[in-house]
N, C-alpha and C positions, 0 to 999 in steps of 0.2 A: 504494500500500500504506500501512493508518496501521501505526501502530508506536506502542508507548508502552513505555520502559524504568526502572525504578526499582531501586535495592538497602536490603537491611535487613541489619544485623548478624544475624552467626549466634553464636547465645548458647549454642545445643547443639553435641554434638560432629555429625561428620557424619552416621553411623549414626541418632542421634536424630533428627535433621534428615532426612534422606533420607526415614526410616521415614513422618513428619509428612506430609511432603510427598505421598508416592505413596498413606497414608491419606484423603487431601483430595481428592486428585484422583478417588479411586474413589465418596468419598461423596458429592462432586459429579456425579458420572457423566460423568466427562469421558473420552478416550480417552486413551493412556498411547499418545504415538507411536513412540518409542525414550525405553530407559535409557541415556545416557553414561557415562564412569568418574567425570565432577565434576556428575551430575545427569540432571535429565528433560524430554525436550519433550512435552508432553502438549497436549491440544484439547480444545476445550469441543465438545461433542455436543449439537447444539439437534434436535429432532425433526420442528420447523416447517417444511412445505414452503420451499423457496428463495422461488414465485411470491408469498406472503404472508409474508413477514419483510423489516424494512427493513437488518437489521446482517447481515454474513457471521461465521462464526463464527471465534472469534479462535483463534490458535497462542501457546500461552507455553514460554520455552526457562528454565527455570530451573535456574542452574548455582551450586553451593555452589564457594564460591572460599576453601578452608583457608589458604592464602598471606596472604590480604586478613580471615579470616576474615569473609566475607559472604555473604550471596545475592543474587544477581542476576537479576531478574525482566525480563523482554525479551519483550515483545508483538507478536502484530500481527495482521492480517487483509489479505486484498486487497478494495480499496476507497479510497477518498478523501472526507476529506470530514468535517464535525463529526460528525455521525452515529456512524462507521464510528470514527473516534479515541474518541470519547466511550467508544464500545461495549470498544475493547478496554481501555482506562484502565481503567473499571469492572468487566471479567472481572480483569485484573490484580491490583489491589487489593481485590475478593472473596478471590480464592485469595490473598492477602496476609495476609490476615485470618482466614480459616478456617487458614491452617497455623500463625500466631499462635497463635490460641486453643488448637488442638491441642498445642504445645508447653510451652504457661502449662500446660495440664492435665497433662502429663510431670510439669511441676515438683509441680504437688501432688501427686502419687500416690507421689512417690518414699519411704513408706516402705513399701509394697507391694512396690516392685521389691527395696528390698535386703532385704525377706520372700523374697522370689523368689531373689534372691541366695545368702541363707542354704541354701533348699532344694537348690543345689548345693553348698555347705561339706556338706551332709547325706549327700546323694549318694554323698560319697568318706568319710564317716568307718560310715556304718553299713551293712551285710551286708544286700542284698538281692539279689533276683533278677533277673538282667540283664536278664528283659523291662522286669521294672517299673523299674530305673533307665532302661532306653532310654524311656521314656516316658514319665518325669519331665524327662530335659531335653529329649525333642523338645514339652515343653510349655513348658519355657521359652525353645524357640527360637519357636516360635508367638506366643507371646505377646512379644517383642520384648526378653527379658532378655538373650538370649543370640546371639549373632553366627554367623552360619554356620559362624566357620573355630573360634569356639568349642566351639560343638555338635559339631563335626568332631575337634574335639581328645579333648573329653571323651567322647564316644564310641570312640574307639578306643581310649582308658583304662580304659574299661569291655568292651570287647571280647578285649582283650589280656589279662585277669584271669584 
């Protein structure tokens, strides 16, 4: 089996991070094998028959470690061999790089998000109709402002009205 392991700081919180990550993985077209509670083991999905490809495709176990604050990138494939190493080192460090860039991009955008933000301060101070509040924050849970147990909160805030 090769294996190849590396970690990066994690500079976002986890939510940010998580979100990044499973973002990358989908636009990659990779397989999402299980979610963990500290992260994801996802696979690269190659379409190439086995009999005409030289690398197997690789398994990455990436685990956000809030303790350490890091991530922890852990590769592998079954195989042996420069080949088969080389291969998963470079899926590795691809999704290294794609979840990077995803996250530099978090950071420019942040004055949209506390735009988005604001439209929940909006929510709770002006009289609307509970459908159209219900569907202004399940637009900001769509769109990554807003957290599950958030949306969960403010929604029954608005439903208890």
């Amino acid at each position: 089996m090769s294996k190849y392991q590396t970690e990066r700081d994690l500079e976002q919180n986890y939510e940010t991070s998580l979100s990044a990550i499973l973002n990358v993985i989908k636009e990659l077209d990779w397989i999402l094998v299980t979610k963990k509670i500290d992260g994801i083991v996802c696979k690269e999905y190659n379409t190439t028959p086995l009999s005409s490809k030289y690398t197997n495709d690789a398994t990455i176990d990436i685990t956000i470690d809030k303790s350490k604050k890091k991530i922890i990138y852990a590769g592998k494939n079954f195989g042996f061999g420069t080949i088969q190493s080389s291969h998963v080192k470079k899926q590795v460090l691809l999704v290294i790089e794609k979840i990077e860039e995803s996250l530099k991009n978090t950071n420019v955008n942040l004055s949209p998000i506390i735009t988005e933000k604001n439209k929940l301060e909006e929510i709770n101070s002006e009289p609307k109709s509970i459908s159209s509040e219900l569907k202004n924050i399940a637009d900001l849970l769509k769109n990554g402002i807003l957290s599950e147990e958030e949306f969960e909160k403010v929604k029954q805030r608005i439903l208890n009205r």
